[in-house]
The first five atom37 places (N, CA, C, CB, O) and aatype in JSON, in Angstrom:
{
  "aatype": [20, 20, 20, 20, 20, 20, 20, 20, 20, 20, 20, 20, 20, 20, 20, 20, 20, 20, 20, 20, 20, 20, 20, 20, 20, 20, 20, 20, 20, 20, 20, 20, 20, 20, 20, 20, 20, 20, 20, 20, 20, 20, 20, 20, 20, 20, 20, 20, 20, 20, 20, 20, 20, 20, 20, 20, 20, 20, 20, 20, 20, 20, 20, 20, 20, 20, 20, 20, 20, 20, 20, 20, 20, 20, 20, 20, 20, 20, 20, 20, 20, 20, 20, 20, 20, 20, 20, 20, 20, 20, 20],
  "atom_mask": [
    [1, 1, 1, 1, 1],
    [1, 1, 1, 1, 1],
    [1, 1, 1, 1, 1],
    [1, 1, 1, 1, 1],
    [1, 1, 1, 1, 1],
    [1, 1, 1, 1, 1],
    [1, 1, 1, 1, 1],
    [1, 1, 1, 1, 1],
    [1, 1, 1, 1, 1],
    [1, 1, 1, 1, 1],
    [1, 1, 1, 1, 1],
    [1, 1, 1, 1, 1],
    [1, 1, 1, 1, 1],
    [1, 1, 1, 1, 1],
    [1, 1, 1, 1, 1],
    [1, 1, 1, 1, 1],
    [1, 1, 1, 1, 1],
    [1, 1, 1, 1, 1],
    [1, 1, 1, 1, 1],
    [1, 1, 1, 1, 1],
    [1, 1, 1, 1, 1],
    [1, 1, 1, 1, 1],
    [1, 1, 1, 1, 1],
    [1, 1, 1, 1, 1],
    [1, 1, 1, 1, 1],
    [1, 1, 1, 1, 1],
    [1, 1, 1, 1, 1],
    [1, 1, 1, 1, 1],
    [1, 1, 1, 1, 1],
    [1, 1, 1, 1, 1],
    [1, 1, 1, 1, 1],
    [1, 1, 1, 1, 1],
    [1, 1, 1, 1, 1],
    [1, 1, 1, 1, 1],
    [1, 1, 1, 1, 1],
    [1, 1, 1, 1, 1],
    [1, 1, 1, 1, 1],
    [1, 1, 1, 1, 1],
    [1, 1, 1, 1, 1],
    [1, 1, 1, 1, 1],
    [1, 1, 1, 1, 1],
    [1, 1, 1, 1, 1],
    [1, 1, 1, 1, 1],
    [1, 1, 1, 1, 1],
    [1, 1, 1, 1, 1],
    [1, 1, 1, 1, 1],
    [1, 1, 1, 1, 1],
    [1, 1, 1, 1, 1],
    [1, 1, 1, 1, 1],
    [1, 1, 1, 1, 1],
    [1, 1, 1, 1, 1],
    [1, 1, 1, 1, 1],
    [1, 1, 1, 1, 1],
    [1, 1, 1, 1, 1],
    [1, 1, 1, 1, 1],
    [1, 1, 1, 1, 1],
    [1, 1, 1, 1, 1],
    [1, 1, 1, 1, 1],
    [1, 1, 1, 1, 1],
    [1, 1, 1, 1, 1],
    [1, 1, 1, 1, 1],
    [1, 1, 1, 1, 1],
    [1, 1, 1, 1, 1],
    [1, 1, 1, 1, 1],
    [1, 1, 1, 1, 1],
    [1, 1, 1, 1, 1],
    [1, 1, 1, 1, 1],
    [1, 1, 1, 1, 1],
    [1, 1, 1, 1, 1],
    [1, 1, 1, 1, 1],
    [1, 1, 1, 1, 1],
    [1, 1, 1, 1, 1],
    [1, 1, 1, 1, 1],
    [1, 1, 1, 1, 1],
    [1, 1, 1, 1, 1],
    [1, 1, 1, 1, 1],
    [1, 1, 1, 1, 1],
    [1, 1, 1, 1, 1],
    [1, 1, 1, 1, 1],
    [1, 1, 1, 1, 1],
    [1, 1, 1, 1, 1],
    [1, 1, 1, 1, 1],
    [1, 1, 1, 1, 1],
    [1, 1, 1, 1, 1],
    [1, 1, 1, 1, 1],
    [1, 1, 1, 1, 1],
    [1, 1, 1, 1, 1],
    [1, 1, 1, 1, 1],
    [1, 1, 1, 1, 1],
    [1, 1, 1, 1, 1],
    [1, 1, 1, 1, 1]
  ],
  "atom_positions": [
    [[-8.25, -7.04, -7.37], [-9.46, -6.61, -6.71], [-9.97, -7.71, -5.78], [-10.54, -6.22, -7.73], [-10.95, -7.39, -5.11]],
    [[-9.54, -8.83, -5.62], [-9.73, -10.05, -4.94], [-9.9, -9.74, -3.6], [-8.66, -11.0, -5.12], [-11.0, -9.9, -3.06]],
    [[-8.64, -9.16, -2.82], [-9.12, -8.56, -1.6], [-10.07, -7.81, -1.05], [-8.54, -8.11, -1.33], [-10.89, -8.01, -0.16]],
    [[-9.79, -6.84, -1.8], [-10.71, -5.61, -1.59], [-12.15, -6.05, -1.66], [-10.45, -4.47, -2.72], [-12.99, -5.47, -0.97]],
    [[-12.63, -7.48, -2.81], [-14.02, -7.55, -3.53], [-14.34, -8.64, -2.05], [-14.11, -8.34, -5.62], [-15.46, -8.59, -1.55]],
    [[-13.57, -9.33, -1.6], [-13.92, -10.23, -0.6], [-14.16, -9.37, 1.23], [-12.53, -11.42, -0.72], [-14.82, -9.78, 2.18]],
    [[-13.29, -8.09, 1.1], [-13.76, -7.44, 1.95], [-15.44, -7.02, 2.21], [-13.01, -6.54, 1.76], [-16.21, -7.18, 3.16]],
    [[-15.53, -6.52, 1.13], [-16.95, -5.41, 1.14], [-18.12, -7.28, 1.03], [-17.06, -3.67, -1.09], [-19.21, -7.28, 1.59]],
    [[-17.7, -8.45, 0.37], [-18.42, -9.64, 1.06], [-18.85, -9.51, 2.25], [-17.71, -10.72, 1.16], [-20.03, -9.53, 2.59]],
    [[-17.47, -9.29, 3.27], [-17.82, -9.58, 4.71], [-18.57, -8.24, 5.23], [-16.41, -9.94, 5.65], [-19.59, -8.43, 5.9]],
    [[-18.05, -6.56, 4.92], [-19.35, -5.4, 5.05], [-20.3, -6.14, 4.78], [-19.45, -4.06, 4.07], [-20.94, -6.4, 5.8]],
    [[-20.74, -6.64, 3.79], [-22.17, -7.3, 3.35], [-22.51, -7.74, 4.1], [-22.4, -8.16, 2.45], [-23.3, -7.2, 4.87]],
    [[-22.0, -9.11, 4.28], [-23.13, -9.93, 4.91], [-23.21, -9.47, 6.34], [-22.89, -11.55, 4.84], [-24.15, -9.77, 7.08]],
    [[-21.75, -8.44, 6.86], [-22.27, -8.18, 8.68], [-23.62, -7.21, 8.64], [-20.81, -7.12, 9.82], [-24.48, -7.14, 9.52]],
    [[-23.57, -6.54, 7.5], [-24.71, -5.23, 7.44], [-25.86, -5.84, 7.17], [-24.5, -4.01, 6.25], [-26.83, -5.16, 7.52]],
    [[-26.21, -7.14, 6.56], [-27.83, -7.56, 6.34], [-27.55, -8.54, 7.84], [-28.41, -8.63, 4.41], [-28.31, -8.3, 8.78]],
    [[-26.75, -9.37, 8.0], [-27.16, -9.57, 9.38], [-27.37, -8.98, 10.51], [-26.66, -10.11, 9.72], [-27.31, -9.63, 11.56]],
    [[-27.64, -7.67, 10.51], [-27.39, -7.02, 11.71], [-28.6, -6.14, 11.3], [-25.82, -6.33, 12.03], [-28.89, -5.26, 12.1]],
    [[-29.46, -6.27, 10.01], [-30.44, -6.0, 9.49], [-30.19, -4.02, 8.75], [-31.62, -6.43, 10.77], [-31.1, -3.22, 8.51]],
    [[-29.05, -3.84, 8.62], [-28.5, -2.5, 7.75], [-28.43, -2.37, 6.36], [-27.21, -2.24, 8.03], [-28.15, -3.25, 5.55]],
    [[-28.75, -1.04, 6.12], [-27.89, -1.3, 4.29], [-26.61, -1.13, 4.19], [-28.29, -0.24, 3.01], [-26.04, -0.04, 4.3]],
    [[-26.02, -2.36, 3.95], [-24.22, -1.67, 3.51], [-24.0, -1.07, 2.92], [-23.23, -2.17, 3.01], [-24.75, -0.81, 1.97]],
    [[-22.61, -0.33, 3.17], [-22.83, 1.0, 2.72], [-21.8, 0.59, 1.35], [-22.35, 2.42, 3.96], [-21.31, 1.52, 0.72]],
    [[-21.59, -0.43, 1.05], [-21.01, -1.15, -0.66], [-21.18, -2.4, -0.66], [-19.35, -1.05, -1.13], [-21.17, -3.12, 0.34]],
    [[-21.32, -2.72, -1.68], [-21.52, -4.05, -2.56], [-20.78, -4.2, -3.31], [-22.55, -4.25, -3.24], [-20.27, -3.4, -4.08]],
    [[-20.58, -5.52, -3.13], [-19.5, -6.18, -4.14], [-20.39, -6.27, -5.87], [-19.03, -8.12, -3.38], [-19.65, -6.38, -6.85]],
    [[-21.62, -6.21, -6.05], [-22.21, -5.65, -7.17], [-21.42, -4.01, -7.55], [-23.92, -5.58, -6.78], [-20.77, -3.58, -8.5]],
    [[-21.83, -3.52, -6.43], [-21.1, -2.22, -6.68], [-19.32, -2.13, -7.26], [-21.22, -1.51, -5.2], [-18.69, -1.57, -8.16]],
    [[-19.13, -2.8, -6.43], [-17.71, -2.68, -7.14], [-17.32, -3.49, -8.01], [-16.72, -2.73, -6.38], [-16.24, -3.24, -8.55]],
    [[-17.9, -4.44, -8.33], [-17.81, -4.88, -10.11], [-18.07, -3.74, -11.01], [-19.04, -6.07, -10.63], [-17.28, -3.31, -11.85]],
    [[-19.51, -3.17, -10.69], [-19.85, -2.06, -11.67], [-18.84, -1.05, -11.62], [-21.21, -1.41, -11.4], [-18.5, -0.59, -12.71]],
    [[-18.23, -0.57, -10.52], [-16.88, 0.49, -10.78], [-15.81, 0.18, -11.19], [-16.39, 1.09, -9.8], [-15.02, 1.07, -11.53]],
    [[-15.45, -1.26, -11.27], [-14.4, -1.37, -11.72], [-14.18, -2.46, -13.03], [-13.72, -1.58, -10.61], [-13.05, -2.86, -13.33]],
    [[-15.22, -2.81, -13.64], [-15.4, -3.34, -14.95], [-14.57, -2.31, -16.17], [-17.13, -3.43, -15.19], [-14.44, -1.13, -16.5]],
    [[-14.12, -3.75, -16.56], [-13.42, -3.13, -17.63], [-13.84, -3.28, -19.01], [-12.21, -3.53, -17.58], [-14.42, -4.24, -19.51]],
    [[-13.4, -2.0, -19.68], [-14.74, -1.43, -20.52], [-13.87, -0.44, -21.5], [-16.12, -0.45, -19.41], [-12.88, 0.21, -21.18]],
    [[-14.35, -0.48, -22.45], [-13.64, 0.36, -23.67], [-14.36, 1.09, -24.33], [-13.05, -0.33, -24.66], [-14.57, 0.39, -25.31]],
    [[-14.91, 2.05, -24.49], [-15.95, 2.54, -25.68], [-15.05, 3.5, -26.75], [-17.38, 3.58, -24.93], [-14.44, 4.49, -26.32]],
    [[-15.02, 3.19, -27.87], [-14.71, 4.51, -29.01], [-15.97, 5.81, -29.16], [-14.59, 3.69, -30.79], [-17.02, 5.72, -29.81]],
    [[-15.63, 6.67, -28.58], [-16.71, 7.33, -29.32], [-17.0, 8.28, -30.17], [-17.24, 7.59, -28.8], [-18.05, 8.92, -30.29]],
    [[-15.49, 8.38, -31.06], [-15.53, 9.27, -32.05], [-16.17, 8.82, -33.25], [-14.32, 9.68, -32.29], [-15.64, 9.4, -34.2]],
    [[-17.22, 7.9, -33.68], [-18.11, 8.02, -34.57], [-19.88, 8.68, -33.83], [-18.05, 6.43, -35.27], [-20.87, 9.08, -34.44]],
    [[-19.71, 8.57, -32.8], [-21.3, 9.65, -32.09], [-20.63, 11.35, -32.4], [-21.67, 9.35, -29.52], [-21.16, 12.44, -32.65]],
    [[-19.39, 10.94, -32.26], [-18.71, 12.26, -32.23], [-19.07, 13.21, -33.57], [-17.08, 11.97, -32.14], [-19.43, 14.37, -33.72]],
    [[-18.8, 12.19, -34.38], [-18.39, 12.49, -35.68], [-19.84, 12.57, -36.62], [-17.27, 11.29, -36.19], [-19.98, 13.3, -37.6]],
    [[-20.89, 11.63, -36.06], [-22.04, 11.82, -36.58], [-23.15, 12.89, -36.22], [-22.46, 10.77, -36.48], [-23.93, 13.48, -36.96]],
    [[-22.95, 12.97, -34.78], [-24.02, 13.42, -34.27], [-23.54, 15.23, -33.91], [-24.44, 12.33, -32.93], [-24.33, 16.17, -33.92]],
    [[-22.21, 15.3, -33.64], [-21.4, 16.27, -33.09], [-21.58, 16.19, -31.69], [-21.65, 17.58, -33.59], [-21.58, 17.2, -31.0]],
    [[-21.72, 15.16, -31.27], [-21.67, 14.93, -29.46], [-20.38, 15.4, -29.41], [-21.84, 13.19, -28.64], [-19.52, 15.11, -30.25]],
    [[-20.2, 16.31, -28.18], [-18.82, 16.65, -27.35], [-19.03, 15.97, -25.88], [-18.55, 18.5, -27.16], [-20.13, 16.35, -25.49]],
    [[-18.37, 15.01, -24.77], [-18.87, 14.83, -23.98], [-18.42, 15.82, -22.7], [-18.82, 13.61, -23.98], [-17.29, 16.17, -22.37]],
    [[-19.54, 16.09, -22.17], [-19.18, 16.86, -20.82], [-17.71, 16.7, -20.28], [-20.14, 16.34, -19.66], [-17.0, 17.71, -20.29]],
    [[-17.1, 15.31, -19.73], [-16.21, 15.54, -19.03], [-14.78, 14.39, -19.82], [-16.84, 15.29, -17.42], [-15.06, 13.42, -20.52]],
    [[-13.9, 14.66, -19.63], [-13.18, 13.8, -20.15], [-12.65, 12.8, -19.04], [-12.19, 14.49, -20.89], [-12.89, 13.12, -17.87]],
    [[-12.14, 11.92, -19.21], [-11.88, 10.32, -18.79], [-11.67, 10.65, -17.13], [-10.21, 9.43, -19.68], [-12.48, 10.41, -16.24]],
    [[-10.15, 11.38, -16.98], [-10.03, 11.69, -15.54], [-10.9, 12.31, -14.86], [-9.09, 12.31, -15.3], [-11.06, 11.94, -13.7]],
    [[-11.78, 13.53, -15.44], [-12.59, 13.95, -14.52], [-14.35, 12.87, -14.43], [-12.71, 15.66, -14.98], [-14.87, 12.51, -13.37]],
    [[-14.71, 12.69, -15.35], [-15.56, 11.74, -15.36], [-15.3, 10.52, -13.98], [-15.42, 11.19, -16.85], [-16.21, 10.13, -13.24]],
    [[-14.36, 10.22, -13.93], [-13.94, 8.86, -12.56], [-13.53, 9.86, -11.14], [-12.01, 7.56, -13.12], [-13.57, 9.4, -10.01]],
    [[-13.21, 11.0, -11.38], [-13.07, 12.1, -10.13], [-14.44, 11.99, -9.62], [-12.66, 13.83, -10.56], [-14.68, 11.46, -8.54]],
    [[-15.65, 12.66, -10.67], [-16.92, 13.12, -10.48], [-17.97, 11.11, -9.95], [-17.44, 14.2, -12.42], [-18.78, 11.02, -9.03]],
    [[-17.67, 10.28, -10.58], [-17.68, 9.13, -10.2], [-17.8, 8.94, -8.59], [-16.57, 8.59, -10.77], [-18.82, 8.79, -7.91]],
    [[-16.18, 9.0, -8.14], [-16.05, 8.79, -7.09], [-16.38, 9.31, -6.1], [-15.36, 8.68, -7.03], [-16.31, 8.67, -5.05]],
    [[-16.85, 10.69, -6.13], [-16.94, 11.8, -5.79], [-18.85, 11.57, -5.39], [-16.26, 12.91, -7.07], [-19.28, 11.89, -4.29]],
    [[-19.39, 11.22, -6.05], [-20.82, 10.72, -5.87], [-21.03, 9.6, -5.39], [-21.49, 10.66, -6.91], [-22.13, 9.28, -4.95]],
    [[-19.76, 8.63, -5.39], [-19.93, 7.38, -4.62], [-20.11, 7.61, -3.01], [-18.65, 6.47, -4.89], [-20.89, 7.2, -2.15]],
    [[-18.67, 8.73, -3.08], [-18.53, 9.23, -1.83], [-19.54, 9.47, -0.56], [-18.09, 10.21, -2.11], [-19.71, 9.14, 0.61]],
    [[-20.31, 10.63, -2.01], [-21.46, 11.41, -1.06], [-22.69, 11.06, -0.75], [-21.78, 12.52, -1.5], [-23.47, 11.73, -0.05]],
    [[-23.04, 9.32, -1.58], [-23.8, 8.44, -1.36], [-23.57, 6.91, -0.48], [-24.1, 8.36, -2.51], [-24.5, 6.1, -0.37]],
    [[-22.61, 6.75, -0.07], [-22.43, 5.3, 0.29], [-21.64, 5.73, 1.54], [-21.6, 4.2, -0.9], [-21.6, 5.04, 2.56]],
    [[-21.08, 6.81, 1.43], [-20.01, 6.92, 2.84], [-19.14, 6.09, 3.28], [-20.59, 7.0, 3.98], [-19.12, 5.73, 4.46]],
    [[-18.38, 5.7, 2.44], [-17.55, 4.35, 3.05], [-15.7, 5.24, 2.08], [-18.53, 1.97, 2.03], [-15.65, 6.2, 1.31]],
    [[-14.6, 4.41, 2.58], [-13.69, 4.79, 2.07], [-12.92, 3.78, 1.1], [-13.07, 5.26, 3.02], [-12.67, 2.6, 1.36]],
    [[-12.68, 4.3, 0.21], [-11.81, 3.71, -1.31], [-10.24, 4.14, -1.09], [-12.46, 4.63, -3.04], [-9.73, 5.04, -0.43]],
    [[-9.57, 2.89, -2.13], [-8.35, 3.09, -1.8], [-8.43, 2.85, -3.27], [-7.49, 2.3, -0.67], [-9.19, 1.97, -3.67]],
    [[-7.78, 3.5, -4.04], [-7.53, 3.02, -5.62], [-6.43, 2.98, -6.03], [-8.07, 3.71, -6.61], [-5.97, 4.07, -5.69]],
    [[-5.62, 2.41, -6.6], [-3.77, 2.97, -7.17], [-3.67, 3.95, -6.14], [-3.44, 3.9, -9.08], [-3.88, 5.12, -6.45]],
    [[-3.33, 3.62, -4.82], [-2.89, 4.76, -3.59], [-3.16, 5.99, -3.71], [-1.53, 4.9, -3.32], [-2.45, 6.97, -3.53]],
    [[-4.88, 5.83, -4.22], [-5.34, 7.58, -3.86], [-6.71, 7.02, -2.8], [-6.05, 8.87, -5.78], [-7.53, 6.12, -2.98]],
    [[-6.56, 7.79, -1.9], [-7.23, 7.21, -0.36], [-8.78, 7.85, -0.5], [-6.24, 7.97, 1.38], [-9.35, 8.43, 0.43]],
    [[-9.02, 7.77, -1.05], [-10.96, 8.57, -1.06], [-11.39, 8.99, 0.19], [-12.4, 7.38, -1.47], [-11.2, 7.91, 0.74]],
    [[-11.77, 9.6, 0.96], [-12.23, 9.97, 1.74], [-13.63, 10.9, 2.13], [-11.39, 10.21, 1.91], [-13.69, 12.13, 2.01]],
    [[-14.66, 10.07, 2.58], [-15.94, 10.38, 2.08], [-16.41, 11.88, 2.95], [-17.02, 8.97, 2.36], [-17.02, 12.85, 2.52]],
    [[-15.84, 11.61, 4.36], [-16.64, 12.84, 4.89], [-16.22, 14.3, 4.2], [-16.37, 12.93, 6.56], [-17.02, 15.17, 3.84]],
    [[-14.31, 14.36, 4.09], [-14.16, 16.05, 3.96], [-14.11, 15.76, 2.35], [-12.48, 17.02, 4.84], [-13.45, 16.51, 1.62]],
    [[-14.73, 14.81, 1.9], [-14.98, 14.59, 0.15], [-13.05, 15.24, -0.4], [-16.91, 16.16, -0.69], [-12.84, 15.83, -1.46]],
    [[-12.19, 14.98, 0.41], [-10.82, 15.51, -0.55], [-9.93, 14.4, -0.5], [-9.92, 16.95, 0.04], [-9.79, 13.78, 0.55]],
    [[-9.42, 14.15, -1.36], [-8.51, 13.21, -1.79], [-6.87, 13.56, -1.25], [-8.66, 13.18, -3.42], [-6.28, 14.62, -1.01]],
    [[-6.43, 11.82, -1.21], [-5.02, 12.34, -0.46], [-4.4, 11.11, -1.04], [-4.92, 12.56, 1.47], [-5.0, 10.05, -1.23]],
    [[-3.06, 11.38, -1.32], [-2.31, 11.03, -2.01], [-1.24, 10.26, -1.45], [-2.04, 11.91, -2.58], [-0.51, 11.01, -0.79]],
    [[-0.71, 8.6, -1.44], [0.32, 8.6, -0.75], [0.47, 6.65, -0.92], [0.05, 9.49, 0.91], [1.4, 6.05, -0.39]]
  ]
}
């Protein structure tokens, strides 16, 4: 993520110098891409929580709101995000 995290640096600082909100932060992309483990089959098991979405669609729906809020484009394991027609492309 070194590249990518030193890119959206330089978005940064051209977008507050030029007096804009960038449209990502390298805050931001720590928070998306922190790595993170939760078990949650004891909420499961206590409470009977089922969660809405499971793992893949949860990071679809993720990205998918990053999209339609920040307008900028993601490249992840060579799936190309693409904010305006919000559809993903593969390659």
């Amino acid at each position: 993520m070194g590249p990518t995290r030193g890119l959206v640096g330089l978005v940064e600082k051209g977008s507050n110098a030029i007096g804009i909100k960038p449209p990502v932060s390298k805050a931001m992309i720590d928070k998306y891409t922190e790595d993170i483990a939760v078990d949650g089959s004891l909420i499961q098991k206590e409470l009977g929580f089922v969660p809405q979405y499971d793992l893949k669609t949860g990071w679809e729906e993720t990205i998918k709101e990053m999209q339609e809020s920040c307008e900028f484009m993601l490249k992840v394991d060579n799936v190309l995000y693409l904010p305006i027609s919000g559809q993903t492309s593969f390659g």
